[in-house]
N, C-alpha and C positions, 0 to 999 in steps of 0.2 A: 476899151481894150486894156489899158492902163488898170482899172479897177480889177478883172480879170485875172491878171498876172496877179496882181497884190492878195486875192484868194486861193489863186493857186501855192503862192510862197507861204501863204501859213498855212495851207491844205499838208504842205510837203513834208513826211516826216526829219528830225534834225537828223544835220549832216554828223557822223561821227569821225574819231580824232584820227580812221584810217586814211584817206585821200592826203593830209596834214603829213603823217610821216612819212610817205612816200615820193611826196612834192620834196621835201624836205632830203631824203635820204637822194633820188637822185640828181639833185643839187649837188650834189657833194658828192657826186661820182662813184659811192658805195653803192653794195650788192647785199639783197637779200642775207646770203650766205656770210658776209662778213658780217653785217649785223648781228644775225644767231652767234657766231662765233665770240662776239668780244662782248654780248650779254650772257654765254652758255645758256641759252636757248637752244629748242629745237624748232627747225627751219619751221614747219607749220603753223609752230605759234607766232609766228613773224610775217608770213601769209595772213594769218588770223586777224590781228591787230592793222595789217595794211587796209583788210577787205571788209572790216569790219563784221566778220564772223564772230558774234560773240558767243553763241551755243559753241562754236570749237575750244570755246576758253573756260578755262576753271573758275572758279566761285567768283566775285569782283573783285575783292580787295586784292586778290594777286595781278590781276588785270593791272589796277591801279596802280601797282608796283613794277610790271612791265612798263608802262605807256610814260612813270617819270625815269625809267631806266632808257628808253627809248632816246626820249627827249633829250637829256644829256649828250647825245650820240650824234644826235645831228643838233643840235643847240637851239631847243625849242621848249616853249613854258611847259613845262610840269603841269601847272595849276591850269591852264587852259584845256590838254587835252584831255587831264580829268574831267573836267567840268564836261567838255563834248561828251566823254565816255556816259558820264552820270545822267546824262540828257536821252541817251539813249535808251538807258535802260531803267529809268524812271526812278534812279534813288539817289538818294540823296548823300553827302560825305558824313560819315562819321560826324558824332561830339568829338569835340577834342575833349581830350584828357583833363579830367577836375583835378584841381594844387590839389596833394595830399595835408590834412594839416599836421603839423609837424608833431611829433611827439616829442613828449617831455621826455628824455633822461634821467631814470632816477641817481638818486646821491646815495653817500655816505648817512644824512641825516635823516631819510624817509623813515617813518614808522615799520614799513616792513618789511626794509632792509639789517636794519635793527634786531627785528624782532627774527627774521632768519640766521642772523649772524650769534647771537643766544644761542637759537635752537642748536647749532653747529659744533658752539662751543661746549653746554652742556653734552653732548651724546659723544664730542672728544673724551670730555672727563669720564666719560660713562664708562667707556672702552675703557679707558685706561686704568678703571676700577678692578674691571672684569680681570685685565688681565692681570695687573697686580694681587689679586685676591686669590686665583686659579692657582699661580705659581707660589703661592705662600702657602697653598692648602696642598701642595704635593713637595714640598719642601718636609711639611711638618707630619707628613703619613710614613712608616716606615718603608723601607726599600722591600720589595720583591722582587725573593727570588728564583730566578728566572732558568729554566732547566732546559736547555739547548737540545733540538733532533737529536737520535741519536743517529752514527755517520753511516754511509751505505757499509762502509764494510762492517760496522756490529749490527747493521741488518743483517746481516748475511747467517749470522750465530743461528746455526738449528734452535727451531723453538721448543726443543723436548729440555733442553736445560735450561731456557729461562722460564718454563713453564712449571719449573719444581722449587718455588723458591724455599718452602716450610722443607723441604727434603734436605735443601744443601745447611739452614740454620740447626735441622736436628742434628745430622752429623757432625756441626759444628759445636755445638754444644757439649756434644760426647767425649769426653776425656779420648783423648790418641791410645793411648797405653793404659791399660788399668796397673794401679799400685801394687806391687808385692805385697802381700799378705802376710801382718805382723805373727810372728811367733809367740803365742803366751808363754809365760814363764813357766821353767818345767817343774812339775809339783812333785815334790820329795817322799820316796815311797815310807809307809810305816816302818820299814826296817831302819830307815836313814834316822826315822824320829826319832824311835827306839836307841840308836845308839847316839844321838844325839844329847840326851838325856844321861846326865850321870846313876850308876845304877846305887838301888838303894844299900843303907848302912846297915849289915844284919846285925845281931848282937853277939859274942864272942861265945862261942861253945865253950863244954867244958874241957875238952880235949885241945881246944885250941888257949884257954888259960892258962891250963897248964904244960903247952908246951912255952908258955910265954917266960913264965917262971922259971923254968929251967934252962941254962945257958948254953946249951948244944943246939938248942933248935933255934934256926934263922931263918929269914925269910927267906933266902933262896931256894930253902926245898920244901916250900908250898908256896909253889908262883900261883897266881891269882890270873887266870882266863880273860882278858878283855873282846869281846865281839868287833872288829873292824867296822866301822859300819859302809856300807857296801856305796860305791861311788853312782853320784845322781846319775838317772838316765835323763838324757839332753837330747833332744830330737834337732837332727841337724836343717837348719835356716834352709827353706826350699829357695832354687836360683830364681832371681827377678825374670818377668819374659824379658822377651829380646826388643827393642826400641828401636824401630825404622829412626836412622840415625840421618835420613836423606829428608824428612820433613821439618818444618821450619815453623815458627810461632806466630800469627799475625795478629794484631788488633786494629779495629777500626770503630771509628765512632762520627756521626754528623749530627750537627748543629742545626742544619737545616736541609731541606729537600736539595737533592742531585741525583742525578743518574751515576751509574757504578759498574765499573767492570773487571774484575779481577779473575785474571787467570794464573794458573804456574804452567812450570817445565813442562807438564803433561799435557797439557790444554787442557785441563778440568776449568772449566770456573765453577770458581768458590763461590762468586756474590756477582748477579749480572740480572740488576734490577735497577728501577727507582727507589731509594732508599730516604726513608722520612727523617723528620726532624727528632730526635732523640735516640734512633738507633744507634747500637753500638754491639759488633760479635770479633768474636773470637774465631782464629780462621786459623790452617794448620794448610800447608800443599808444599810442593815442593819446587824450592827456586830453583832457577831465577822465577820474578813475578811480575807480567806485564797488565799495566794498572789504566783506564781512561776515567776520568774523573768530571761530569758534568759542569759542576760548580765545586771547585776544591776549594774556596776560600771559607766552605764552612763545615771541611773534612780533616779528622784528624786521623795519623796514619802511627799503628809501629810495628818496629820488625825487628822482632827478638829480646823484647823491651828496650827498644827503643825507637824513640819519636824521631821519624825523618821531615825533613824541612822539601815544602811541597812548594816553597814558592821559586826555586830556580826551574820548574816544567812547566808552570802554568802561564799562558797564557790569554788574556783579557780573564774567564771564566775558567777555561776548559785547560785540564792537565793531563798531558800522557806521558808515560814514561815506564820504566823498566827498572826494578831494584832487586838486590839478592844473589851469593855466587852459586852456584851451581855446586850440589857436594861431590867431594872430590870420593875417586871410585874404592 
């Protein structure tokens, strides 16, 4: 009989660590439900692990992480009810964890620490080639300059007078007033010559010898004829035309590229272009004359012959202003 039972107990599959926590748990007067609560469990997994339902339970190793959480709880070996659990289900515990071996820390003196801290410093130097070389080579190029939008309102200028620039420089060109036309000198007629000329010495007749000789006869009674001679005709000097006394003289010249706007009293503009480097015209309207100036710093201005000082308008570039009185009526 005795032998009987002793094949039956190793016939019997092992007991698992469920019966263990629950001998356990109600020893101690706990419930189900406080158990779930103070592991944050859910009640079936706490069913699960009492009754040994292990298909109710996720993969092992969490199992094995409930069942030493368990144990804590009611104050039971960890390492024993793993061991039940792992008997149950035929595997074995993990390796533990191999030492890692330690790694060396590199230094200061390793070869390719070294050999980084070079490279580092080279491609510093490098940069700072670049950028010292860059800024040396725009130091030594000359300045360009630079010709500003022109603003919405000289957009706004109808494009029929910026569109005629060779129209407004012929008229500019064109003398204002043509010159009075010199008078030759008046040429003196043949009669003028004629008596301009002393007339010739005849020779004495003989009627006039002989009144010579005798002393009754005087010059007074053979007065001698002289011709007047007849006064120059002189064409009198035609009047000069009449000179618009209300236009005014301008000159302008640039040094280099800027934008240009010149207008007078009328609103003609005179010049309302980009105007190049070497230009220079002669401009006639009538003041006052409102002037915008791209780049004034390399504009020169006069009025009337003479040169106006452009630098109390300008600002950074761009100069606007107004110069000229208005002629009086």
């Amino acid at each position: 009989m005795s032998e009987q039972e002793t094949a039956e107990e190793k016939e019997a599959p092992p007991r698992g660590p469920g019966p263990l926590l629950q001998k356990a748990r109600d020893a101690r007067g706990l419930s189900r439900e406080q158990i779930a609560e103070r592991l944050h469990l859910e009640l079936r997994v706490i069913v699960a692990l009492e009754e040994d339902d292990f298909e109710a339970l996720p993969e092992p190793p969490f199992v094995r992480g409930y069942l030493r959480a368990y144990a804590n709880q009611v104050e039971l070996s960890g390492d024993q009810l793993v061991a039940a659990f792992n008997a149950c289900v035929g595997e074995q515990p993990a390796e533990g964890l191999r030492p890692v071996a330690k790694v060396r820390q590199a230094s200061s003196g390793d070869r390719v620490v070294r050999l980084a801290t070079w490279l580092i410093g080279l491609s510093l130097l490098l940069l700072v080639a670049i950028w010292w070389w860059d800024g040396h080579m725009r130091e030594s190029l000359p300045p360009r300059a630079e010709v500003p939008p022109p603003s919405a309102q000289e957009e706004a200028v109808p494009p029929v007078e910026a569109a005629a620039p060779e129209a407004v420089e012929e008229r500019v060109k064109q003398p204002s007033a043509p010159l009075p036309p010199q008078s030759p000198p008046p040429e003196e007629s043949p009669a003028a010559e004629e008596a301009a000329e002393p007339p010739p010495t005849l020779p004495p007749t003989a009627a006039e010898a002989a009144g010579e000789d005798s002393p009754s006869s005087s010059p007074e009674e053979h007065p001698v004829a002289v011709a007047e001679p007849p006064a120059p005709s002189v064409e009198e000097d035609a009047p000069a035309p009449a000179v618009d006394a209300s236009q005014a003289a301008l000159r302008i010249r640039f040094a280099g590229d800027s934008w240009v706007s010149l207008k007078d009293a009328t609103g003609k503009a005179l010049l309302l272009r980009v105007a190049r480097a070497g230009e220079e015209h002669q401009l006639q309207g009538v003041p006052p004359f409102k002037v915008v100036l791209g780049n004034a710093p390399v504009v020169e201005l006069w009025y009337q012959g003479e040169r106006l000082d452009l630098a109390p308008y300008t600002r950074g570039k761009v100069a606007r202003f107004q110069f000229g009185e208005a002629p009086s009526p």
